[in-house]
C-alpha positions in Angstrom: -18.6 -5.5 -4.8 -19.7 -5.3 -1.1 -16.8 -5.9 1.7 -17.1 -5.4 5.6 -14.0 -4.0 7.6 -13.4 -4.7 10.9 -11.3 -2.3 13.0 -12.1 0.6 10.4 -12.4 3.0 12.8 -8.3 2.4 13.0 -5.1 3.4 10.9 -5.1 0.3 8.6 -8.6 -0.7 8.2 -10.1 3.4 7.7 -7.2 3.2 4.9 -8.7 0.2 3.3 -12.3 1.2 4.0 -11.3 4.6 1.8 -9.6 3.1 -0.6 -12.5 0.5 -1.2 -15.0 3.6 -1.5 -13.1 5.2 -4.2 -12.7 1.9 -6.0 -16.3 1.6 -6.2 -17.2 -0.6 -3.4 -19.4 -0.5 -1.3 -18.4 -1.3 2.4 -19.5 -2.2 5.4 -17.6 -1.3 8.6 -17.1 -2.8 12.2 -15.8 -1.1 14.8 -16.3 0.0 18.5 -17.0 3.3 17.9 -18.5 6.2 16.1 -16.2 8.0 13.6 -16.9 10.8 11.7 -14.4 10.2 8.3 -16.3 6.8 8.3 -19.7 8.4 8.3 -18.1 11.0 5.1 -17.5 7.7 3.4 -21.4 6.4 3.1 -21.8 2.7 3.2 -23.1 1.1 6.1 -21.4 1.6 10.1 -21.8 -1.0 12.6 -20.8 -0.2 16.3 -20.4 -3.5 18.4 -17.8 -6.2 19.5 -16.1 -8.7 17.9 -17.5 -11.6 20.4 -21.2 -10.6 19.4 -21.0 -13.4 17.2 -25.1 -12.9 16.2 -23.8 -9.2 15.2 -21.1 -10.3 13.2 -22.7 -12.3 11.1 -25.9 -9.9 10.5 -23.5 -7.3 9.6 -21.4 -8.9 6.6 -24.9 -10.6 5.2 -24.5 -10.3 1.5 -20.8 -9.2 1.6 -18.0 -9.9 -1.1 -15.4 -10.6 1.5 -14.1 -9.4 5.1 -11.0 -7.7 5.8 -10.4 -8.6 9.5 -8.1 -5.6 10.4 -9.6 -5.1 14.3 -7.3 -6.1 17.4 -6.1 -5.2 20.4 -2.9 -3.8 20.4 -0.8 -3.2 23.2 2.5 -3.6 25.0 1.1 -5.2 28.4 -2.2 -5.8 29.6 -4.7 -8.1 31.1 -3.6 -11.5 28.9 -7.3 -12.8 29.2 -8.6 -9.8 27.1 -5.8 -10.0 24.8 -7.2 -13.4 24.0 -11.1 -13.0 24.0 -10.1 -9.7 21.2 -7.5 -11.1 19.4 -8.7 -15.0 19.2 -11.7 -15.4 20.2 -12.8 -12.9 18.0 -11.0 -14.0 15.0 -12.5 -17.6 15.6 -16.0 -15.6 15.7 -15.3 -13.8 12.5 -14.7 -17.4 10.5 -17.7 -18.7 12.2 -19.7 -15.9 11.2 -18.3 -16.5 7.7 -19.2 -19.4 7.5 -22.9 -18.8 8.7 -23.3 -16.7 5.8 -21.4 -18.5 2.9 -18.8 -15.3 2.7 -16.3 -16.6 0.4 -12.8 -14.7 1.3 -11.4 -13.4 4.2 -8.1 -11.1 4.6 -6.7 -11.1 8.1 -4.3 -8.1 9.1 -1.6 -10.1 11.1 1.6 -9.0 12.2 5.5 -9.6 11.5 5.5 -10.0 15.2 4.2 -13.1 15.3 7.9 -14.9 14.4 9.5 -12.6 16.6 11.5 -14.4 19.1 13.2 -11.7 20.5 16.7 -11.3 18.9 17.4 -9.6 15.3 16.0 -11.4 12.5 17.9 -10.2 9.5 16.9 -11.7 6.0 13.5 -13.8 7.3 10.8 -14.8 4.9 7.5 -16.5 5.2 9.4 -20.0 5.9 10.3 -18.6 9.6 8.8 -20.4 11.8 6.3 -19.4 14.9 8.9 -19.4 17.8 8.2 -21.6 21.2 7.0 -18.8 23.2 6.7 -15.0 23.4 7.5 -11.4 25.2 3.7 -10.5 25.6 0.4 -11.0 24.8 -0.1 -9.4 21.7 1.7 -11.4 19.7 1.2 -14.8 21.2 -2.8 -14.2 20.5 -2.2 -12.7 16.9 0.1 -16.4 16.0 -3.1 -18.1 17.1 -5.2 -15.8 15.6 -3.0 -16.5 12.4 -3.1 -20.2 12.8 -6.9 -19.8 13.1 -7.3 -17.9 9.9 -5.2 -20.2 7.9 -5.9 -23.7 8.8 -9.9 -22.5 8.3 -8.6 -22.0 4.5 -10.5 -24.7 2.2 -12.7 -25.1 -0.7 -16.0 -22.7 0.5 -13.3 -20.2 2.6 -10.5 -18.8 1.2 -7.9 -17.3 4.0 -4.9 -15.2 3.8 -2.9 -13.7 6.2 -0.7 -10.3 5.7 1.8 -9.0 8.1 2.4 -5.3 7.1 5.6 -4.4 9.3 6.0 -0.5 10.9 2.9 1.6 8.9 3.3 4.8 8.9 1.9 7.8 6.5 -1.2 9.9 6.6 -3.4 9.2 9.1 -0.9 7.4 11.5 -2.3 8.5 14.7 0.8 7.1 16.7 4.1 6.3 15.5 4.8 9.3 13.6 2.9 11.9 16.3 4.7 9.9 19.1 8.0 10.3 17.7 7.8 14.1 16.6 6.1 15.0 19.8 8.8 13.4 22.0 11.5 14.8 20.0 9.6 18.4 20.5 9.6 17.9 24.4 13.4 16.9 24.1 12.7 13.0 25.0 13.5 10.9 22.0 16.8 9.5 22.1 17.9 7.4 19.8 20.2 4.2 20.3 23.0 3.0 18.9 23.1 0.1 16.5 25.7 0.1 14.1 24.5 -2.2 10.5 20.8 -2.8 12.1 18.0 -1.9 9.5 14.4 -2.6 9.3 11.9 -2.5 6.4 8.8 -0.6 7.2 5.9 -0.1 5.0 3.8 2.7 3.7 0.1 3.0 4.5 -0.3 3.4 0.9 1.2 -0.1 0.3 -0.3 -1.8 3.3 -3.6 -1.4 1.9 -2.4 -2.4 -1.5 -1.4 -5.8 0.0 -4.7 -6.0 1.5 -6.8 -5.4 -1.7 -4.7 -7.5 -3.9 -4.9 -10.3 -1.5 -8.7 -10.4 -1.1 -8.7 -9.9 -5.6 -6.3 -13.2 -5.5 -7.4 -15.4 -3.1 -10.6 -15.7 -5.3 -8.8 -17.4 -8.0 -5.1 -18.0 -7.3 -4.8 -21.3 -5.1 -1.3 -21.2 -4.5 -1.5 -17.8 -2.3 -4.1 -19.2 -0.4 -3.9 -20.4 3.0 -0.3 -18.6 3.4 0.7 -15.6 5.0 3.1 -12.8 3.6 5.2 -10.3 5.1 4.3 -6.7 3.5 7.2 -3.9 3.4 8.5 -0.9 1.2 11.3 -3.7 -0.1 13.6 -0.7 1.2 15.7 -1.3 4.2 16.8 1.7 6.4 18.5 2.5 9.6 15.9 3.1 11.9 17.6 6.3 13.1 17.7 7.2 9.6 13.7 6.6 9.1 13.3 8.8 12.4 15.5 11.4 11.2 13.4 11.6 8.4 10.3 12.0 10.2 11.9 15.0 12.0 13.0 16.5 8.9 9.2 16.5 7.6 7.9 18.4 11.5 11.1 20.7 10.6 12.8 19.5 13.5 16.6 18.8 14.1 17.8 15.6 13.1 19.4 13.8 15.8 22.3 11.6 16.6 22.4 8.1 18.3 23.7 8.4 21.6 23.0 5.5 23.9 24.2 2.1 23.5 22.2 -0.7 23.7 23.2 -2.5 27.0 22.4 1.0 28.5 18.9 1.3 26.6 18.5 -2.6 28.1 19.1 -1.8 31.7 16.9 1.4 31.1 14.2 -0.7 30.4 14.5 -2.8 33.4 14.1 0.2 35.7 
């Protein structure tokens, strides 16, 4: 079968575009750049932007389905290009789906976009989106959630996945970040007695991704729906970090700074 990736040039989507490849696909990618390990893969590479709408829809002529990975991701920025990346592009890759009768589309989402910014121990998919958010990223990824699912219907079938904390091989950010502070004697970590948090292997992130784009084209009930995606395995984050450090040979370290000091920290 034929699939187009956009964002492939990224952690998630180059996962899924290798994975596809070895499966016997044949993909398409869409991304902003050039990248080598996409080139090694064959297929076809498209360079361009998600609000090329014309573009969009020339590139996944003849596809199978799209897996919408692409986004801006970001702590803080400009909240107007958060929203021409993150929704209006999204909205441009279901028109462009619709131009050219493609039949399933996966859409990488985020746990984030339920996060109302306290704990949220024991959530599922019932959680609803809360009344407002702490930045853009995840405000425009709800929408572009909400886009994605209420398009779902008889000629285009929509599901939304929200793979929480991927790390593995590949990760170009969480795990380097983490090892190279703790090199340059920066990471502290804080302390939070009982707290845990599920993350998810690469491996099983794009799992979730290819099983949802096989299942959407004949299970109705998934349809439409969105589904958190984790290892099922709940650890203390300073545990998961520890871990990291244990496979860069580095020291394990201790929790030392309590949360009302890491909150005024981040105030400064």
């Amino acid at each position: 079968m034929r699939f187009m990736i956009t964002g492939a040039g990224g952690f998630i989507g180059g996962a899924i575009a290798k994975d596809l490849v070895a499966s016997g696909h044949e993909i398409v990618t869409f991304q902003r750049g050039q990248y080598p390990h996409l080139d090694a893969l064959g297929g076809t590479h498209v360079v361009g932007d998600l609000n090329n709408l014309d573009l969009l829809a020339e590139s996944m002529r003849g596809c199978d389905g799209v897996f919408h990975v692409a986004a801006l991701a970001a702590i803080s920025g400009d909240p107007a290009e958060f929203e021409k990346a993150n929704m209006q592009g999204t909205q441009n890759i279901i028109t462009a789906c619709r131009r050219e009768n493609i039949g399933r589309l996966v859409f990488t989402s985020s746990p984030s976009v339920v996060f109302s910014g306290e704990d949220q121990n024991g959530i599922n998919e019932s959680t609803p989106y809360p009344d407002s958010y702490l930045a853009d990223y995840p405000r425009t990824k709800a929408i572009a959630e909400k886009l994605v699912l209420d398009n779902c219907d008889a000629s285009l079938s929509t599901i939304a996945i929200r793979p929480h904390l991927v790390w593995g091989p590949g990760d170009r950010h969480l795990y380097p970040r983490i090892v190279d502070r703790a090199k340059n004697g920066k990471l502290k970590l804080v302390r939070r007695p009982g707290m845990k948090i599920d993350a998810c292997y690469i491996e099983n992130a794009v799992s979730a991704h290819v099983l949802a784009m096989t299942q959407i084209a004949h299970n109705v009930d998934c349809r439409g729906k969105a589904y958190f995606i984790s290892n099922d395995e709940p650890i203390a984050p300073e545990e998961l970090i520890n871990q990291f450090l244990e496979c860069a040979n580095l020291q394990r370290i201790t929790p030392s700074i309590s949360p009302l000091l890491a909150k005024i920290a981040g105030y400064l």
